[in-house]
C-alpha positions in Angstrom: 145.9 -84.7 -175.6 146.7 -85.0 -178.9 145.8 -81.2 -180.1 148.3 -80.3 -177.1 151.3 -82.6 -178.3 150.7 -80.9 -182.0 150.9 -77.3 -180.5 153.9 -78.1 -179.2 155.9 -79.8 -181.5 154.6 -76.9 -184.2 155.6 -74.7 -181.9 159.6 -76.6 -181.3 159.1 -76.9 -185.4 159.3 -72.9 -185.6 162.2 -72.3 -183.3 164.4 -74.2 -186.2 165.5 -72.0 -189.3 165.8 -75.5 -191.0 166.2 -79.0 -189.8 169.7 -79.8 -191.5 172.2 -80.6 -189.1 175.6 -79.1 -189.4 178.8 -80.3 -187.8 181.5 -78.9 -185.9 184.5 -79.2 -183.6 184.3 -79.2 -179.5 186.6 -76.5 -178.5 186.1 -76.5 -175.0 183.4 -76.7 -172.2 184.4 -74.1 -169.9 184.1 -71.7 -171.6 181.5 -73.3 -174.1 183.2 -73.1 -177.3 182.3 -75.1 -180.7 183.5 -74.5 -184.3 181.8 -75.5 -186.9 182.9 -77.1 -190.3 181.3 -74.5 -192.6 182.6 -71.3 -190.1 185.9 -70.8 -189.7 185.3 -67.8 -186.4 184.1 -70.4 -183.0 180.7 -70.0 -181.7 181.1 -69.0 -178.2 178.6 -69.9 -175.3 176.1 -67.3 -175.7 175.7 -68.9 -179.1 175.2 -72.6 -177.8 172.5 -74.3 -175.9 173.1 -78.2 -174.7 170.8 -81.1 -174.5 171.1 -82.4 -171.1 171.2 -85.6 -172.8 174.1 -85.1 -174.8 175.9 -85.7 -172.1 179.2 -83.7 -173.0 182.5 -84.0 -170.5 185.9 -82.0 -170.7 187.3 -84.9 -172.1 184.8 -84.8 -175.3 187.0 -81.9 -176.2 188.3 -81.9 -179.8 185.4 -84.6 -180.6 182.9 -83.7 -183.6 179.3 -82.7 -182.6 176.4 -82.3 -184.6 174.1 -79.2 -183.9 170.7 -77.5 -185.2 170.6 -73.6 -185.6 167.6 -72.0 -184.3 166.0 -68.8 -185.3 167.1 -66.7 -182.2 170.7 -66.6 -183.6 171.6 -69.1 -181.6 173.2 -73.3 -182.1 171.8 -76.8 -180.6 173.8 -78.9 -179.5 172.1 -82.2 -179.7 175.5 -84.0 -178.9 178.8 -85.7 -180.2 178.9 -87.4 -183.7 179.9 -91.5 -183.7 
């Protein structure tokens, strides 16, 4: 059981290009829209994936959310920022 947790998290370990969250601005949720501190040009929805946990609402709009980048081009959004 252990050996099989391992493989997996190495494996969710490789799917990051590093672990350093950066931080950007909800645009919208319909369409998914987020831009981030650092980037001036939005990421757009093919760009983001949600956690179901995070939970986010149309009203979260204009709220600051923290995300991961992954190695397939594409942003984590692991939810807003308190």
């Amino acid at each position: 059981m252990h050996a099989a947790l391992e493989k997996f998290f190495a494996g969710a370990r490789e799917g990051l290009t590093d672990t350093k969250v950066e931080f950007g601005d909800l645009l919208s949720l319909s369409p998914l829209s987020v831009k981030l501190d650092q980037d001036p040009t939005p990421l757009e929805a093919d760009e983001l994936v949600t956690l179901r946990s995070a939970d986010l609402k149309p009203e979260d709009a204009g709220k600051k959310v923290a995300l991961l980048r992954c190695t397939n081009g594409q942003y984590l959004i692991l939810g807003e920022v308190i």
